[in-house]
C-alpha positions as CSV (number, residue, x, y, z in Angstrom):
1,X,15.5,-18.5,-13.7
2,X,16.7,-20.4,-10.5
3,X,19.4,-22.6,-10.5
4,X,17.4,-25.7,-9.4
5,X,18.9,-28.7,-8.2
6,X,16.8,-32.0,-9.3
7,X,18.1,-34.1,-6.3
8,X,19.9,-33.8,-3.5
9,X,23.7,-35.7,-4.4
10,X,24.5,-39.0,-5.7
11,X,25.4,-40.5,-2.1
12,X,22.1,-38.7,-0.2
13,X,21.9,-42.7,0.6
14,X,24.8,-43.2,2.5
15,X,25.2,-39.1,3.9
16,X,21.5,-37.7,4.9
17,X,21.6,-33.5,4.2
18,X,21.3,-31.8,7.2
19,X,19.8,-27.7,7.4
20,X,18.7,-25.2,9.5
21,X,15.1,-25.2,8.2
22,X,14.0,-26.9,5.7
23,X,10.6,-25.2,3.7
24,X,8.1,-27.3,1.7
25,X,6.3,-25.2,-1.2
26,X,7.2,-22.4,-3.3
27,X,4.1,-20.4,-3.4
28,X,4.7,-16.7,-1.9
29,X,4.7,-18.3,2.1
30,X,7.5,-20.4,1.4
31,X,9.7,-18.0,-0.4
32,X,9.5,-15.4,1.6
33,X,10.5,-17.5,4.2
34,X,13.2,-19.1,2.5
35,X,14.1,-15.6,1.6
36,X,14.2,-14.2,5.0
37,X,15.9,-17.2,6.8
38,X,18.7,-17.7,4.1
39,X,19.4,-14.1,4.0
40,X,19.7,-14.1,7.6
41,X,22.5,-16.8,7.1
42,X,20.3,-20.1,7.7
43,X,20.9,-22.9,6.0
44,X,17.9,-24.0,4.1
45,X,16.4,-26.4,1.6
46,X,13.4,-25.3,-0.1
47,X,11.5,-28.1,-1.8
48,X,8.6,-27.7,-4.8
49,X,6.2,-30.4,-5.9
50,X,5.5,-28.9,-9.6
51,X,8.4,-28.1,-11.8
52,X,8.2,-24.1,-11.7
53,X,8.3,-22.4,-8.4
54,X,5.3,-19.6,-7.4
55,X,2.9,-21.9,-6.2
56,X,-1.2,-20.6,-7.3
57,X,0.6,-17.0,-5.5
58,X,2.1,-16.6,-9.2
59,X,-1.5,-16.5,-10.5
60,X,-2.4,-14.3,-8.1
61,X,-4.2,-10.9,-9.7
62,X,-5.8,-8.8,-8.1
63,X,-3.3,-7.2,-5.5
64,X,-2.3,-7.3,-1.9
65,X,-3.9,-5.0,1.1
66,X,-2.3,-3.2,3.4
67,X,-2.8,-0.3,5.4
68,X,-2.7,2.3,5.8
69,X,-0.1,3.3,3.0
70,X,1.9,6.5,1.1
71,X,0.2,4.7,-1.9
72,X,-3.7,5.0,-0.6
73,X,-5.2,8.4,-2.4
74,X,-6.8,9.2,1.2
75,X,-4.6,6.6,3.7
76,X,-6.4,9.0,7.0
77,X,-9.8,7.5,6.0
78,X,-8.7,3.6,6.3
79,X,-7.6,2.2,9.3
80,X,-6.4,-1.3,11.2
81,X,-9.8,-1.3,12.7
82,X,-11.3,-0.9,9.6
83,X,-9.6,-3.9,8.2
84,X,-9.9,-5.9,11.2
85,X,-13.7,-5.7,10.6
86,X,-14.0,-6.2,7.2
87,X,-12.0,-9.5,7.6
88,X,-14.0,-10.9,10.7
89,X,-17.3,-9.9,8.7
90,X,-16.5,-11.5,5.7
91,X,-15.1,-14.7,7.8
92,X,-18.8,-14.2,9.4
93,X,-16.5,-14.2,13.2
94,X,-14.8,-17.8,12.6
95,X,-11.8,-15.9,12.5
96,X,-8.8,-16.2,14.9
97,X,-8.7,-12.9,16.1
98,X,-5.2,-13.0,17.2
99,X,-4.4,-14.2,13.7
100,X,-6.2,-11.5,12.2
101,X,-4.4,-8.8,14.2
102,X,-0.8,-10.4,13.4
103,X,-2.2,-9.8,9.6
104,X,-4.0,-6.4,9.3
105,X,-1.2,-4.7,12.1
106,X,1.8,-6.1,9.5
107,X,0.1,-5.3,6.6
108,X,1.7,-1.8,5.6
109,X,4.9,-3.1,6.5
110,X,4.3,-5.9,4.0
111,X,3.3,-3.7,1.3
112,X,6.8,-1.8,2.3
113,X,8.9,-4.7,2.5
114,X,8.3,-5.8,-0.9
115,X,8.2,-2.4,-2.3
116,X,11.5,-1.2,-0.6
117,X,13.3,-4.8,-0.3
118,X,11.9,-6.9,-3.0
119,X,11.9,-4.2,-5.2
120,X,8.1,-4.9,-6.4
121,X,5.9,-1.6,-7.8
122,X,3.1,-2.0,-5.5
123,X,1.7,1.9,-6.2
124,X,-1.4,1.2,-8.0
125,X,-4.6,0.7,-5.1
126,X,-7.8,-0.1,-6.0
127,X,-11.1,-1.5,-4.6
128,X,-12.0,-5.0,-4.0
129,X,-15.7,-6.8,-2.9
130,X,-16.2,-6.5,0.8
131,X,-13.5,-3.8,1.8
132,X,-14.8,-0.7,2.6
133,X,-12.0,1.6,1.4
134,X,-9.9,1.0,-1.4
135,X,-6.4,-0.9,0.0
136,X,-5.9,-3.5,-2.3
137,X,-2.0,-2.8,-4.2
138,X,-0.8,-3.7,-7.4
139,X,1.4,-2.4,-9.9
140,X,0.9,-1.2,-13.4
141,X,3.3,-3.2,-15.2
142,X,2.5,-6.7,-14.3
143,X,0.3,-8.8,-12.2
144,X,1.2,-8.8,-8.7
145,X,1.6,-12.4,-8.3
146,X,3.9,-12.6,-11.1
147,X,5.6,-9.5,-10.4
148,X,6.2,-10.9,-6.0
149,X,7.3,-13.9,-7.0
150,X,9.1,-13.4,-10.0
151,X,11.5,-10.6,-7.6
152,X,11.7,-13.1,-4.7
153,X,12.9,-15.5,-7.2
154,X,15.4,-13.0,-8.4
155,X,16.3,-12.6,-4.7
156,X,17.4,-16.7,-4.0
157,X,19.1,-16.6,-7.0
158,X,21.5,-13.7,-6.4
159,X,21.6,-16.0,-2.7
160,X,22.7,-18.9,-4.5
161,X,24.9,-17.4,-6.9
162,X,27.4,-16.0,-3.7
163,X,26.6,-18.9,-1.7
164,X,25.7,-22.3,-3.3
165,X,25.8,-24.2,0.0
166,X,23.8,-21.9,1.7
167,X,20.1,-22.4,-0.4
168,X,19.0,-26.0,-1.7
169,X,16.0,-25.4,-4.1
170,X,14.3,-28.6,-5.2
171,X,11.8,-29.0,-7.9
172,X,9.5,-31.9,-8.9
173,X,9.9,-33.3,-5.5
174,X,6.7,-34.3,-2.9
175,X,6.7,-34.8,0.3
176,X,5.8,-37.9,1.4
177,X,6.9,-38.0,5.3
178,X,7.4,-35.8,8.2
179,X,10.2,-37.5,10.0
180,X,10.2,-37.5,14.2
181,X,11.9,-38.2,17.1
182,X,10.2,-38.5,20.1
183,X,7.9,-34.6,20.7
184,X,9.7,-33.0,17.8
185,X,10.5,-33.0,14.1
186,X,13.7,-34.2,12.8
187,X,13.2,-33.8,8.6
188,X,11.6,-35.1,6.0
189,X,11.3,-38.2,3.7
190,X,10.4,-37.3,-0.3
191,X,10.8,-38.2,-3.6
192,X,12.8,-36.4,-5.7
193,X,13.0,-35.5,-9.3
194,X,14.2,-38.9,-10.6
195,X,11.4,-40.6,-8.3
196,X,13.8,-41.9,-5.6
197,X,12.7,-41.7,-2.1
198,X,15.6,-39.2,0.0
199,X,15.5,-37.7,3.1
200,X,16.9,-34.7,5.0
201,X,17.5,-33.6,8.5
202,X,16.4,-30.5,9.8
203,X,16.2,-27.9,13.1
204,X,12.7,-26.6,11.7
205,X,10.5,-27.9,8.9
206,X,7.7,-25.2,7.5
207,X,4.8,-26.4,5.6
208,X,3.7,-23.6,3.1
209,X,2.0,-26.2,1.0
210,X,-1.1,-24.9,0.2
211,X,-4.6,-25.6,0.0
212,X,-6.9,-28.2,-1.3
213,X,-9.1,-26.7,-4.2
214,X,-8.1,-29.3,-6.9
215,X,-8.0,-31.6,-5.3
216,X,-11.3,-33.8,-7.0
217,X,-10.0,-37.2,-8.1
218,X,-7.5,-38.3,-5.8
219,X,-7.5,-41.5,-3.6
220,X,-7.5,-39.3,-0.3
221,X,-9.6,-36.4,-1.6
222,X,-10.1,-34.0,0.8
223,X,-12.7,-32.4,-1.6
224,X,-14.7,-35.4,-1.4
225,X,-14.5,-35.4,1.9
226,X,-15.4,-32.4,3.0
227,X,-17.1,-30.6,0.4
228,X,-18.7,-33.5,-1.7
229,X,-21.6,-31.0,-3.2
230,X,-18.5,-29.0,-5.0
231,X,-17.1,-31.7,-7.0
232,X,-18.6,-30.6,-9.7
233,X,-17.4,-27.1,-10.1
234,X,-13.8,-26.2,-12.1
235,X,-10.9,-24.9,-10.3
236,X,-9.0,-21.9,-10.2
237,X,-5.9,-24.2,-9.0
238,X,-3.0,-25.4,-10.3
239,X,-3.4,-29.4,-10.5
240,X,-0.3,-29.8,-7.7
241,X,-3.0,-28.4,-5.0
242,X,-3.9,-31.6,-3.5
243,X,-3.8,-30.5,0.4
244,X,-0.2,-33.0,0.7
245,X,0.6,-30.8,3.9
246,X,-2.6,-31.4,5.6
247,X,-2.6,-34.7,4.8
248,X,0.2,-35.8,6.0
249,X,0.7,-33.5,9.0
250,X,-2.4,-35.1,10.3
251,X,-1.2,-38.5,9.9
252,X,2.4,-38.4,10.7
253,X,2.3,-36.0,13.9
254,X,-1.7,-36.3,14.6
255,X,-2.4,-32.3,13.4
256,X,-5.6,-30.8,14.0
257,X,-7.4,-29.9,10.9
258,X,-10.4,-27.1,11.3
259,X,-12.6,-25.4,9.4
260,X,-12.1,-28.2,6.6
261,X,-15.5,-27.2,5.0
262,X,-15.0,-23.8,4.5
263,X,-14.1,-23.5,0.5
264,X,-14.0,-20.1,-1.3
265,X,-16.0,-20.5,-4.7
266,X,-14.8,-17.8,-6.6
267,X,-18.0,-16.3,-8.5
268,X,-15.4,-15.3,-11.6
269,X,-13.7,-18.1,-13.3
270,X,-13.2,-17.1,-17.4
271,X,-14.8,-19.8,-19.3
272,X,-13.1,-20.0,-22.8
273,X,-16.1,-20.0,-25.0
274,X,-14.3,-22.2,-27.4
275,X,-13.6,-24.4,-24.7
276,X,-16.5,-23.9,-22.1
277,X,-16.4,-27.5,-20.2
278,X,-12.9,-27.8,-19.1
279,X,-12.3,-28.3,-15.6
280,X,-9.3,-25.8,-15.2
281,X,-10.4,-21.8,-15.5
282,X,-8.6,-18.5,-15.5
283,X,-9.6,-16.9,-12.7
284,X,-11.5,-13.2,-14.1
285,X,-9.5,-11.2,-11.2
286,X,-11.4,-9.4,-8.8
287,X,-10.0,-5.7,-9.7
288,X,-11.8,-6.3,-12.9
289,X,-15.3,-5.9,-10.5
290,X,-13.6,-3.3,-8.7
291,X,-12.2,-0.7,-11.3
292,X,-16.1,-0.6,-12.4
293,X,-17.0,-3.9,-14.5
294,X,-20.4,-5.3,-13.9
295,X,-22.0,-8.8,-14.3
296,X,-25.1,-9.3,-16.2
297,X,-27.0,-12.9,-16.3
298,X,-27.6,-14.9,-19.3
299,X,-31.4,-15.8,-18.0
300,X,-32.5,-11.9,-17.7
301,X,-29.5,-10.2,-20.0
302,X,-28.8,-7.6,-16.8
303,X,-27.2,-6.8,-13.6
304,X,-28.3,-9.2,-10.7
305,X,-26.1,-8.0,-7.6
306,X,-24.1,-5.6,-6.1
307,X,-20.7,-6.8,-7.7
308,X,-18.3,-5.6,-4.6
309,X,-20.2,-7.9,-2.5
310,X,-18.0,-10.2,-0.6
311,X,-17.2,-13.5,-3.1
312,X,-19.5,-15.8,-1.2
313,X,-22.6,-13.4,-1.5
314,X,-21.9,-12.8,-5.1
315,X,-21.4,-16.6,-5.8
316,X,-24.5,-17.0,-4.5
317,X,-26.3,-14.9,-6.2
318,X,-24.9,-16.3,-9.5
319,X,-26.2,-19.8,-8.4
320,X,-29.1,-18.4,-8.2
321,X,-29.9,-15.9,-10.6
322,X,-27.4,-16.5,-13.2
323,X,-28.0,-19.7,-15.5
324,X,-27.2,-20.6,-18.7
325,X,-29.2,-23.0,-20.2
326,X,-29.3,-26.2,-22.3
327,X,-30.0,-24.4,-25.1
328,X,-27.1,-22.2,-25.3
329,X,-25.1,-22.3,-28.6
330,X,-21.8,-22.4,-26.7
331,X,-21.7,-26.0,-26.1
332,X,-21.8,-25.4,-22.4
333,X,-22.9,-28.7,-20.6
334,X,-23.6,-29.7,-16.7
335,X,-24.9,-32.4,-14.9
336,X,-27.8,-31.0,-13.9
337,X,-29.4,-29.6,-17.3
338,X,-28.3,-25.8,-16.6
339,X,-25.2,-24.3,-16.2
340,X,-23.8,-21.3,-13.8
341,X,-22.4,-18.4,-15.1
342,X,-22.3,-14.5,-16.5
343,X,-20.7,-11.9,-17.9
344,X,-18.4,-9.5,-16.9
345,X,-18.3,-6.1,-18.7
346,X,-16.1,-3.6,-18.5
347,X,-16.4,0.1,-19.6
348,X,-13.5,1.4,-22.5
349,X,-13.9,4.5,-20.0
350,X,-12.0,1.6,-17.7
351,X,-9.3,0.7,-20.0
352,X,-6.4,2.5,-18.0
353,X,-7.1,0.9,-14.7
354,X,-5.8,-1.7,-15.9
355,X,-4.4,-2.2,-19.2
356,X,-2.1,-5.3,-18.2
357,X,-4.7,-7.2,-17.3
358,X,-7.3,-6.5,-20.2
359,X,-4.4,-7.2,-22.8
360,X,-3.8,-10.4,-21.0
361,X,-6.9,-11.5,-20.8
362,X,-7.9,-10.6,-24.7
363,X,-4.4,-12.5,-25.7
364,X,-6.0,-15.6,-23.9
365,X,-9.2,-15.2,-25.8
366,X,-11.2,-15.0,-21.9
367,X,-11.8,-11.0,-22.8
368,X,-12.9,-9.8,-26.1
369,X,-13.5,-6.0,-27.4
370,X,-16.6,-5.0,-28.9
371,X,-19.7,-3.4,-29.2
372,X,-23.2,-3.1,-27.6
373,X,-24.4,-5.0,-30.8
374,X,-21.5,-7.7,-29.8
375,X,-22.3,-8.5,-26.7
376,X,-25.8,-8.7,-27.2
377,X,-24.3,-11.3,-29.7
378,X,-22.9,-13.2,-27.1
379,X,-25.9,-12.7,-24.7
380,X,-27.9,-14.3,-27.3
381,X,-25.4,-17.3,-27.9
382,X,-26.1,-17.6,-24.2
383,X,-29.7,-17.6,-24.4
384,X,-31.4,-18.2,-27.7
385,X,-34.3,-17.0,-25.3
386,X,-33.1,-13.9,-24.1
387,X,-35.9,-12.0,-22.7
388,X,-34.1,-8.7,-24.0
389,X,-34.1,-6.4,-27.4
390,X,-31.0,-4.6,-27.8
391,X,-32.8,-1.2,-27.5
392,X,-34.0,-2.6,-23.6
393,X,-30.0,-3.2,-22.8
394,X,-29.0,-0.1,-24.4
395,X,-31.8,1.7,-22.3
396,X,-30.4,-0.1,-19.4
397,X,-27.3,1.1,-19.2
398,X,-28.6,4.2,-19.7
399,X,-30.0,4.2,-16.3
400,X,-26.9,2.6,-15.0
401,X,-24.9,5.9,-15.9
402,X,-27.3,7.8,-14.7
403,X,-27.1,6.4,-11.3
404,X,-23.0,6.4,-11.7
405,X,-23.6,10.5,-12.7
406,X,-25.3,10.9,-9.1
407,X,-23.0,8.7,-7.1
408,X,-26.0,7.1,-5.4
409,X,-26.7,3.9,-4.4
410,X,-28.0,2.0,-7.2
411,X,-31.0,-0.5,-7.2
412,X,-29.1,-3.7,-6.4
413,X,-26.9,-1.5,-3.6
414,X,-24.0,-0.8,-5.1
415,X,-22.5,2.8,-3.7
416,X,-18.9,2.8,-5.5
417,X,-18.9,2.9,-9.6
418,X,-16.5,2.6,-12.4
419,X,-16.8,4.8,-15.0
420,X,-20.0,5.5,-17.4
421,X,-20.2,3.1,-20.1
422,X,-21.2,6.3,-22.3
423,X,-21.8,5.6,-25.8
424,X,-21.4,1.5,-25.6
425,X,-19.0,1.6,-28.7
426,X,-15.9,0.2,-26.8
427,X,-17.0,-2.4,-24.3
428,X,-14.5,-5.3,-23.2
429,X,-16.5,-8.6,-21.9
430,X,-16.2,-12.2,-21.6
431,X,-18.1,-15.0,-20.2
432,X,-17.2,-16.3,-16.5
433,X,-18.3,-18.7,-14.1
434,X,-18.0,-20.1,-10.6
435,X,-14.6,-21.8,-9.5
436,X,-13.3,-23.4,-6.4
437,X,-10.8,-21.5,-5.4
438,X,-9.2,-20.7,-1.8
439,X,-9.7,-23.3,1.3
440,X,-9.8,-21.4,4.2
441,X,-9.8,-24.7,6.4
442,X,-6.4,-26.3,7.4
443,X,-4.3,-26.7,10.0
444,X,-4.7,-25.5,13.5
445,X,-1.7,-23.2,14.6
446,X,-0.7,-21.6,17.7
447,X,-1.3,-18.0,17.1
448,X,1.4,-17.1,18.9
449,X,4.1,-18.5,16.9
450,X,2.7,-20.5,13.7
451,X,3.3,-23.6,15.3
452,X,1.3,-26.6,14.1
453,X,-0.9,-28.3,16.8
454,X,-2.1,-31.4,17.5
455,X,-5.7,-33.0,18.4
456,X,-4.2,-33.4,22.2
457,X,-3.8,-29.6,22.0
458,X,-0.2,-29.6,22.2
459,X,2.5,-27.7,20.1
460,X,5.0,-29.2,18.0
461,X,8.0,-27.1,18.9
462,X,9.9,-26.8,15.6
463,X,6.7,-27.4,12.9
464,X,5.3,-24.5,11.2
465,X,2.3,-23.6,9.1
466,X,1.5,-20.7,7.4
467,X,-0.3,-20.3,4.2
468,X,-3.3,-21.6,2.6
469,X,-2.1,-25.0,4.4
470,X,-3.1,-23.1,7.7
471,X,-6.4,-22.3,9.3
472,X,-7.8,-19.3,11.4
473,X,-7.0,-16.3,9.5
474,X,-9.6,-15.8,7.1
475,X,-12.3,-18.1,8.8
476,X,-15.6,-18.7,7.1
477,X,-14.7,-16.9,3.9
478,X,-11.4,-14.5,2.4
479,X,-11.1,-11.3,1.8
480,X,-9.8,-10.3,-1.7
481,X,-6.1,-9.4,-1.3
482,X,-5.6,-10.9,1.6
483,X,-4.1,-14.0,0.2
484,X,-0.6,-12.7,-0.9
485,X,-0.9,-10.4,2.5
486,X,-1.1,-13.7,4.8
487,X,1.8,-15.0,2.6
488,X,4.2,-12.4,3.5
489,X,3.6,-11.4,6.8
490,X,3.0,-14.8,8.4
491,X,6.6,-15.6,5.9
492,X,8.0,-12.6,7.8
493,X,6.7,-14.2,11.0
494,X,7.8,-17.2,11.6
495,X,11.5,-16.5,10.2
496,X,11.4,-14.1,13.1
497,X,10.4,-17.0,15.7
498,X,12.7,-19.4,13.9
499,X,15.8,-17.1,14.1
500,X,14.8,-16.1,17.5
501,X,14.5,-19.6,18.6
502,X,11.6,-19.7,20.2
503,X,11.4,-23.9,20.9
């Protein structure tokens, strides 16, 4: 684990800390520019709201993209261009451009970086909804969030360990000011681990706070504020995401915020059926869709899109076609009489794709292993009503394989399978619902540099955003994958600016 220091000293009173940059949020942004800045010899200070660094990147579960790679089974097929267009159609064009080129240009030397440097497996590449080729990398061992940011971790502690003046790491402690001095940034103010307000002095300050998506209840909900309508979903989140870095960079230094509205609703959040009202969910990772799993709705007992749609176009369809009722024996309740949700099954013919995530998921009781006959079972808990016999599933799947046997486009569009579900005696399935869970919105950066910028249009010359806290990458909605990928290569980018010292 890191050798975390609670507070700053016993006099930060009467001596204020002075560093080179100081970087506020441990998600897989701001270590990898605390990483690249303090190996470069910077002094830096990286500071954590929660008590356990990683950010939601830890969580992270479906892989990183980047291409094209050694790792892609036919790399000459992808291209830049390829990505490029996959990320400004599923942004619907709201994109900024420049933004996207910076990520989809950098994006096999990300996948590099952190297989050569960081020492992260990254081998494993699979398909997600909305890419056209398979570029999305993982490893077989353990989740790739985990995995990044477990290594990174490793990293600033071997830092520390030969230099304890060189890397600050504070945990438990929120921002609460951007300190300035005339055009520029001069620190922060914070509280600290035993609640005391401190402050510290720095050359550069880089907010890799983070979005917004749980942020529900709080006084200056930015939820409320922008997306009222989704107060009502769970989260994917962890309960520190409360948009702090947008918040206060628009009140301190008069940031622009943009694209505030646009909010990612996951379509595949597990809901515990022991436990299917709480307000937190495990988010029922994307590659589960993409090695071959399908979703079937509660109302009709079957498939109801084309699950490698982009998230928003799945989501909708959910909303749509997917409710579970008042009558389910689950205990599932919503405030308008129905609730949203289906369930994801996954072929036994699947199982190797990705055993470390099926085990997880059945130790956490979101996945369970069965039969035809169970899940029907669980369809039926579902929906007492279910307009289905057994014998009509099992004759629907039937046709499913078939169309997976011909490799053709299937009656709800779908053109790349899974395996065949065969003889439906090893199924693994669970029930899953939509989550808010990415906030594309933020604030507005110079492209050119990550610089934050103001309403008046100007750039604050040592402020820096990159992250979820920023705006303009993804636009009107994400790309699977491409949240760990903006981490590290706009982490990469703006240590080269700030070592550079481009002011």
């Amino acid at each position: 684990m890191s050798k975390i220091l609670s507070s700053i000293s016993g006099n930060m009173s009467k001596s204020i800390a002075k560093y080179d940059t100081i970087v506020i949020g441990s998600g897989l942004a701001g270590l990898t520019t605390t990483y690249q800045l303090s190996k470069a010899g910077q002094k830096v200070a990286l500071l954590e709201k929660s008590d356990k660094l990683g950010g939601n990147s830890i969580k992270a579960s479906s892989g990183i993209n980047g291409v094209p790679t050694k790792y892609q089974k036919q790399p000459s097929q992808d291209s830049i261009e390829s990505f490029v267009q996959d990320t400004l159609k599923t942004g619907k064009n709201l994109n900024d451009k420049k933004m996207v080129d910076i990520l989809t240009k950098n994006s096999r030397d990300a996948i590099y970086w952190l297989n050569d440097e960081i020492n992260v497996d990254l081998s494993n590449v699979v398909l997600l909804g909305g890419h056209s080729h398979a570029r999305t990398h993982k490893g077989d061992k353990l989740p790739p969030g985990f995995a990044i940011v477990s290594a990174l971790t490793k990293k600033l502690d071997g830092i520390q360990a030969e230099n304890p003046n060189q890397l600050t790491i504070l945990k438990s402690s929120t921002l609460t000011k951007i300190l300035t001095e005339g055009n520029k940034v001069k620190g922060i103010e914070f509280t600290d681990g035993e609640k005391q307000t401190q402050q510290m002095h720095a050359d550069n300050v880089v907010l890799a706070t983070g979005g917004f998506s749980a942020d529900f209840d709080s006084p200056t909900s930015l939820l409320q504020k922008y997306r009222p309508d989704l107060l009502g979903f769970p989260s994917s989140n962890g309960a520190q995401t409360t948009g702090d870095g947008q918040k206060i960079a628009e009140r301190d230094v008069d940031a622009e915020l943009i694209h505030m509205d646009k909010v990612q609703i996951h379509p595949t959040g597990f809901m515990k059926v022991s436990n299917p009202n709480e307000n937190w969910k495990f988010l029922c990772g994307e590659l589960m869709r993409g090695i071959g799993g399908i979703l079937l709705s509660p109302a009709t007992g079957w498939r109801f899109v084309d699950e490698l749609q982009p998230r928003d176009i799945v989501t909708d369809a959910v909303l749509k076609g997917s409710k579970v009722g008042q009558d389910n024996e689950i205990g599932l309740k919503s405030d308008n009489g129905d609730g949203y949700g289906s369930v994801i099954v996954i072929s036994g013919n699947d199982y190797q794709k990705a055993t470390t995530h099926i085990e997880f998921y059945k130790s956490q009781g979101l996945l369970q292993e069965g039969s035809i006959e169970d899940l029907y079972q669980l369809l039926i808990k579902l929906n007492p009503k279910l307009p289905l016999t057994l014998n009509q599933l099992q004759d629907k799947f039937s046709v499913y394989d078939a169309a997976i046997e011909a490799t053709q486009q299937d009656s709800l569009g779908r053109t790349k399978f899974g395996s065949k579900f065969g003889d439906l005696k090893k199924l693994y399935f669970g029930v899953t619902t939509p989550v808010v869970h990415f906030t594309m919105g933020g604030i507005k950066v110079n492209p050119s540099n990550a610089k934050v910028v103001t309403k008046s249009g100007d750039t604050i010359s040592n402020l820096f955003a990159i992250g979820e806290v920023s705006a303009g990458v993804h636009g009107n909605n994400r790309l699977g994958g491409s949240s760990l990928l903006e981490c590290v290569v706009f982490g990469r980018f703006v240590s080269e600016n700030i070592l550079a010292g481009k002011n």
